[in-house]
Residue, then its C-alpha position, 0 to 999 in steps of 0.5 A: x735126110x732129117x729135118x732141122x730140129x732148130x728153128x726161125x732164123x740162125x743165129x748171128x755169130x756175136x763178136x768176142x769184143x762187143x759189150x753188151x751191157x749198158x753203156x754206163x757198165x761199158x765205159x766202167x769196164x773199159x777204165x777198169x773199174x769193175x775188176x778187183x785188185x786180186x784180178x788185177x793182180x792176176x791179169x797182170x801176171x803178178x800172182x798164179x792161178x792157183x794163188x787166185x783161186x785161193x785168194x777167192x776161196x778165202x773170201x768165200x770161207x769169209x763171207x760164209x763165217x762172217x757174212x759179206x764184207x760189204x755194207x747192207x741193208x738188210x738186217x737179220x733177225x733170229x726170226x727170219x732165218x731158217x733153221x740149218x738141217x744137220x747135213x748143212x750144220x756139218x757141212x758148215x763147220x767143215x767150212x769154218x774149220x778150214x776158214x780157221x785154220x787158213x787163218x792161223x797159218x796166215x797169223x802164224x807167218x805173220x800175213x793175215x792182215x796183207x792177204x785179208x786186206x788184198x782177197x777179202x776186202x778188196x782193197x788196192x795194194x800198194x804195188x798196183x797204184x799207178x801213181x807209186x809205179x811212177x815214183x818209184x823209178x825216181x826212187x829206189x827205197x819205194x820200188x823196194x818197198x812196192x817189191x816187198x808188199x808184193x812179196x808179201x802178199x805172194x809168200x801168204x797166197x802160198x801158204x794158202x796154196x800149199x794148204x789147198x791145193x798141195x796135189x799141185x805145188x808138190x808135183x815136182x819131178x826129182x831128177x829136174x833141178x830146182x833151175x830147170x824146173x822154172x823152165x818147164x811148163x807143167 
């Protein structure tokens, strides 16, 4: 028989649903204030995971070639920052020549500013307004023009995915058709 080789007390199991933040943080979360729209989005079942994924992977290339798309306080100057060794100069362009050609895509089918918007600088569009959602039921051309900015916003995160992560949206069987296939789960 072999000793423990943990000690003191056991741990108490932690339930999955206690909050252990402040209770300012607690009741940010529980009106929804922390999540951003993109979350949202996919909390709601409005984009994949894949389109998630990239929509953060933009953000990232963004806040790598142009900084964080929030207001600091801080302020570089050419003396503070430390100079790059060459494996993160390359590394860094490769970056950045992804980031540029994300963009021409986007710019090309005319979707940069409605994903930049939602991915990059967190702004709520107008589908998930709780507000509109209300109006629209009373109103037809508002429900179709919430359908058209999610459509929007869904046909660039594509373009973002089929340039990312191609492995996944071309991994389609031949012999299914395209109806059976939105039946399958793969």
């Amino acid at each position: 028989m072999a000793f423990s080789t943990l000690r003191g007390r056991p741990p108490r199991p932690r339930l999955d649903d206690n909050d252990a933040g402040t209770p300012e943080l607690q009741f940010k979360r529980a009106l929804g204030v922390t999540r951003e729209p993109i979350d949202l989005c996919l909390e709601r079942k409005l984009i994949t995971p894949d389109q998630h994924w990239c929509s953060l992977h933009l953000r990232w290339l963004y806040t790598l070639r142009y900084g964080a798309p929030v207001t600091t306080t801080r302020y570089a100057d050419k003396d503070t920052q430390c100079p790059m060794d060459e494996d993160k100069t390359h590394w860094r362009a490769l970056r950045e020549k992804e980031y540029h050609v994300a963009v021409i895509q986007l710019q090309r089918a005319r979707l940069y500013e409605p994903v930049m918007r939602v991915s990059v600088f967190n702004e709520t569009p107008a589908f998930l307004s709780a507000t509109l959602m209300h109006r629209a039921w009373a109103q037809p051309t508002l429900t179709q023009e919430l359908e058209r900015s999610h459509r929007t916003l869904v046909r660039g995160l594509d373009i973002l995915v089929s340039e990312w992560k191609p492995q996944r949206s071309n991994h389609r069987n031949p012999k299914v058709s395209g109806h059976d296939f939105t039946k399958m789960l793969l």
